[in-house]
C-alpha positions as CSV (number, residue, x, y, z in Angstrom):
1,X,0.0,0.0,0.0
2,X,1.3,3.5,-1.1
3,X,1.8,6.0,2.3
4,X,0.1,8.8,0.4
5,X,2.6,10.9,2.4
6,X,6.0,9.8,1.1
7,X,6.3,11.3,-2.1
8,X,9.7,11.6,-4.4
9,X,10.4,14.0,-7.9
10,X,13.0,13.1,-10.4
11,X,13.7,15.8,-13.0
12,X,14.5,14.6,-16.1
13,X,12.3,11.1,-15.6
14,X,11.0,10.4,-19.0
15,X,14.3,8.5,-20.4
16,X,17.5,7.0,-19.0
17,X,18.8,7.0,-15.1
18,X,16.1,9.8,-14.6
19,X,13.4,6.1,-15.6
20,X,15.5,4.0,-13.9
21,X,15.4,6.3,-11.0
22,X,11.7,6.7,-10.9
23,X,11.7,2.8,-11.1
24,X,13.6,1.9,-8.2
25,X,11.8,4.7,-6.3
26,X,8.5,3.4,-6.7
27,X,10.0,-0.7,-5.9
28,X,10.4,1.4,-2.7
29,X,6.9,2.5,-1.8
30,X,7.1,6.4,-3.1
31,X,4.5,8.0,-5.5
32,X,6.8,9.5,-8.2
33,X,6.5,12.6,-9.6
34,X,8.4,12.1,-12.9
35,X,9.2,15.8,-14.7
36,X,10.0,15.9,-18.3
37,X,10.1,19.1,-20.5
38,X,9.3,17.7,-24.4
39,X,8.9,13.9,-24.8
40,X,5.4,12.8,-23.0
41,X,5.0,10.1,-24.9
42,X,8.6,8.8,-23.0
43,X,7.4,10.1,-19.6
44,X,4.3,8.2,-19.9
45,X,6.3,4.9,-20.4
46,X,8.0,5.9,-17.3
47,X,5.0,6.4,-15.4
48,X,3.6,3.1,-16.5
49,X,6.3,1.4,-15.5
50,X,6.1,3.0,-12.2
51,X,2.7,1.6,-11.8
52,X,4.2,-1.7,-12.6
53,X,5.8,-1.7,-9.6
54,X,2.6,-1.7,-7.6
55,X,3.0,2.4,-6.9
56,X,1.9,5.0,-8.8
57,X,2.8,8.6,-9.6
58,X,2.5,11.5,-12.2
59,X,4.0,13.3,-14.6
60,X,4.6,17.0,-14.0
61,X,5.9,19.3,-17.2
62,X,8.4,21.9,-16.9
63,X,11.6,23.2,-18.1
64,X,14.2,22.8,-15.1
65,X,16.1,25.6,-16.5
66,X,13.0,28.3,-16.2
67,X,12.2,29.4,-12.4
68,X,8.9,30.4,-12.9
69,X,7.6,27.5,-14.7
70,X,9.5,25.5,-11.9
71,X,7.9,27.5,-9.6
72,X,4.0,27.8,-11.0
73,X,4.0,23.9,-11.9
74,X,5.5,22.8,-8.3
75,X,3.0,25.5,-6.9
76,X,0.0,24.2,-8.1
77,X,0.7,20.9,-7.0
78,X,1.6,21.6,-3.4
79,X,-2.0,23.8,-3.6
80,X,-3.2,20.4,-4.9
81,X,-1.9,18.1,-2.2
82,X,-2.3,20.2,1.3
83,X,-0.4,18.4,4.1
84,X,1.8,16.5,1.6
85,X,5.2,17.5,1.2
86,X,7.6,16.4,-1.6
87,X,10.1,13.6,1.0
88,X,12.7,12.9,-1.7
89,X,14.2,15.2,-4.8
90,X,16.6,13.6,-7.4
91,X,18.1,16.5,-9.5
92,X,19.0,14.8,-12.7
93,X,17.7,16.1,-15.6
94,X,20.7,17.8,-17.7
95,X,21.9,18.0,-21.2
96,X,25.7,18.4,-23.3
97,X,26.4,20.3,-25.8
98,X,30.1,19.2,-26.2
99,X,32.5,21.2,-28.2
100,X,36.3,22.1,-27.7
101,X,36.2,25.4,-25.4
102,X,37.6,27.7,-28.2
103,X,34.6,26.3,-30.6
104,X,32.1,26.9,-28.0
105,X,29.1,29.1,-28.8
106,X,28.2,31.4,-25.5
107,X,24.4,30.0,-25.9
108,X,26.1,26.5,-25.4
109,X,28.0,27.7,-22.5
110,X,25.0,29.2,-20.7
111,X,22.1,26.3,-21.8
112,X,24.6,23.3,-20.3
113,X,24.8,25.8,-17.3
114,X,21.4,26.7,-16.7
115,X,19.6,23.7,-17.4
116,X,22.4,21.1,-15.0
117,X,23.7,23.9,-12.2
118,X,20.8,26.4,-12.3
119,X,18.4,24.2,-11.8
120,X,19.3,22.8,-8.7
121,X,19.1,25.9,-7.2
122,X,15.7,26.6,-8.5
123,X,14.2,23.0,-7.9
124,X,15.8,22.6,-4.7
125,X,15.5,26.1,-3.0
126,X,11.5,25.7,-3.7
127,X,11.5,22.4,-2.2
128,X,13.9,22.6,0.8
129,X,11.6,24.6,3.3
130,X,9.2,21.7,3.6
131,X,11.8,19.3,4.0
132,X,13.2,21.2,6.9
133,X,9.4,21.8,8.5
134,X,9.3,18.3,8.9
135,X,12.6,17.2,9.7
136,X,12.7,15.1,7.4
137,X,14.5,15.3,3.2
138,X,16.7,13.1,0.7
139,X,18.2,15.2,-1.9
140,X,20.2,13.2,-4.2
141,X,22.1,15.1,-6.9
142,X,23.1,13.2,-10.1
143,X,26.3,14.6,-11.1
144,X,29.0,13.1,-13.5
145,X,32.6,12.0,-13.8
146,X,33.0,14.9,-16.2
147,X,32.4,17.0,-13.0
148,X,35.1,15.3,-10.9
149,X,37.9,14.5,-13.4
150,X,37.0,16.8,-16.4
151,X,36.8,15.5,-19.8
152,X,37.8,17.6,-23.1
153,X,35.5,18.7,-25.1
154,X,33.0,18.9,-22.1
155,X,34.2,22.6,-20.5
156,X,30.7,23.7,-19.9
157,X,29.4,20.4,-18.6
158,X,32.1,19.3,-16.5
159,X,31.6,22.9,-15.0
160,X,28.3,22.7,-14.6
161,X,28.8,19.4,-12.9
162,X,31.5,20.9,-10.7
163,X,29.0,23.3,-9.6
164,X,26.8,21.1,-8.7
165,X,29.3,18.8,-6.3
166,X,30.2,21.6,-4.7
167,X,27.0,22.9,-4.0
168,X,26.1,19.7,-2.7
169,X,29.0,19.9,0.0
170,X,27.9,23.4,1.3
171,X,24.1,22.8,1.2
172,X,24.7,19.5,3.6
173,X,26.7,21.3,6.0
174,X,23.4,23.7,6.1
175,X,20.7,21.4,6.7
176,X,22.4,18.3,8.1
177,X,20.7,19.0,11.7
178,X,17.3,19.3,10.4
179,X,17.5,15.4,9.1
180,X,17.9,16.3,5.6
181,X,20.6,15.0,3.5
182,X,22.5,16.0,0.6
183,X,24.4,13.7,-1.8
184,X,25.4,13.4,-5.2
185,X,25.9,10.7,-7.8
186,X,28.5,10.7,-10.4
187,X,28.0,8.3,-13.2
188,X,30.6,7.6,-15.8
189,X,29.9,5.9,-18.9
190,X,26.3,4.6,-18.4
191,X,24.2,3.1,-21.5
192,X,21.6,5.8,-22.3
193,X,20.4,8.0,-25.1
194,X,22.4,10.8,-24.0
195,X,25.4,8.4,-24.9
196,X,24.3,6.8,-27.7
197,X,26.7,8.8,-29.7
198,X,29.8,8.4,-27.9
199,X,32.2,5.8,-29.1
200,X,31.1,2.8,-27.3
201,X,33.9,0.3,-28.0
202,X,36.6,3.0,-27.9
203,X,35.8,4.6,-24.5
204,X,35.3,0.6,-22.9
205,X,38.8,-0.2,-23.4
206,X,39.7,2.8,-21.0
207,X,36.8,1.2,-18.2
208,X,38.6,-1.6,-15.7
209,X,35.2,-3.5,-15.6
210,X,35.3,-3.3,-19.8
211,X,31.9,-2.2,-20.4
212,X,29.2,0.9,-19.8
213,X,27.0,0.6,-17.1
214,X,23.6,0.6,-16.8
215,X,20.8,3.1,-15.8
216,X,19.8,0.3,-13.0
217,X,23.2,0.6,-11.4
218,X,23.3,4.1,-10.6
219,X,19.3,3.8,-9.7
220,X,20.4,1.5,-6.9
221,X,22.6,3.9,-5.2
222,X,20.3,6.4,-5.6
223,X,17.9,4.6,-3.9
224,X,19.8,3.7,-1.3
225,X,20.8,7.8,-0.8
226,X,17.0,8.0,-0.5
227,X,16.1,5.5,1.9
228,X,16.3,5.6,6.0
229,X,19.3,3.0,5.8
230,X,21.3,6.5,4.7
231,X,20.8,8.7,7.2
232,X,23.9,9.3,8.6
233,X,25.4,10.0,5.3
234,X,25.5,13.5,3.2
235,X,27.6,15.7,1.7
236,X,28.9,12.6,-0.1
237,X,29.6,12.1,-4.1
238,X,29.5,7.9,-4.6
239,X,31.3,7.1,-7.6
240,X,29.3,4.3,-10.2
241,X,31.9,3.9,-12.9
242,X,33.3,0.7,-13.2
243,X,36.6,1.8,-11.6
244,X,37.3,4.8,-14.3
245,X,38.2,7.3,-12.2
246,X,38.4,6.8,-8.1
């Protein structure tokens, strides 16, 4: 039975980890709120796979890098659901636009920033206060190796990334005493669409474990980031890529 109280969002659900994600979330008893921003049709596979797990959820729409839709859209669903409070936010959505720095358009630069560092400050800032009111919050941030070791041709991802890490550090130093964590997940290599046009057998001969990984793998940490068996851990950035980078 769903506890109508215990309610996660996922940004960026529709496809990829951001599915996976809202998968393993509702194997755990949450009512997942999956955002997406273009492909419905995608989301609503997600959400139907979510009610294969016995839970349910719903899609909400709206562009992670715009405040004010984040704002009206969340807004109208806390008016919605009065005494309910959003328990668990995974900030995943994002995007690349890779180039070589010198090549790099400024409207690259500043989408990649404002759609994977901008929005966790508008998603999370709007969401925090509840969490805080009632003692009780997962935030799991999905970051990326580019973040951590920095990959060429990714200058404004890897920065965004970077961002995000670090904002994840100083937020759980802020809120750790309320019972709310903070955490981050860096994947490396991980089969999804937003890979699909790397060079796959190239980029495996540089992995230890010889392969990509797959959106499953990271959904199980970030499950475990969300659950009560977590709690004394934040601030954290868990690596899941197959010994890459440690």
């Amino acid at each position: 039975m769903i506890n109508a109280m215990k309610y996660a969002l996922v940004t960026g659900g529709s496809r990829g980890i951001g599915r996976a994600v809202s998968v393993k979330l509702a194997e755990m008893g949450f009512f997942v709120l999956i955002n997406y921003h273009t492909n419905q049709q995608e989301a609503e596979l997600t959400l139907q796979q979510v009610r294969d797990q016995g839970s349910d959820g719903e899609l909400l729409k709206f562009d992670v890098a715009v405040q004010e839709e984040i704002e009206r859209v969340l807004g109208q669903w806390q008016a919605a659901h009065e005494g309910a409070y959003i328990q668990v936010l995974v900030n995943n959505a994002g995007i690349r636009k890779d180039a070589l720095l010198m090549w790099i358009k400024n409207e690259e630069w500043h989408e990649v920033i404002n759609t994977n560092l901008h929005s966790f400050l508008y998603v999370t800032r709007f969401l925090i206060k509840d969490m805080l009111i009632n003692k009780m919050g997962r935030i799991v941030n999905v970051v990326s190796l580019s973040g951590l070791k920095g990959l060429p041709g990714q200058a404004n991802y890897s920065a965004a990334k970077a961002g995000v890490i670090g904002a994840t550090k100083a937020l759980a130093q802020e809120i750790a005493k309320k019972n709310v964590t903070v955490n981050a997940v860096a994947p490396g290599f991980i089969k999804t669409d937003m890979t699909k046009d790397l060079d796959e057998a190239q980029l495996k001969a540089m992995i230890p474990m010889g392969r990509f990984g797959k959106p499953e793998e990271v959904a199980a940490i970030v499950g475990f980031l969300a659950s009560n068996e977590a709690s004394y851990i934040t601030g954290a950035v868990i690596n899941v890529n197959g010994g890459l980078y440690t």
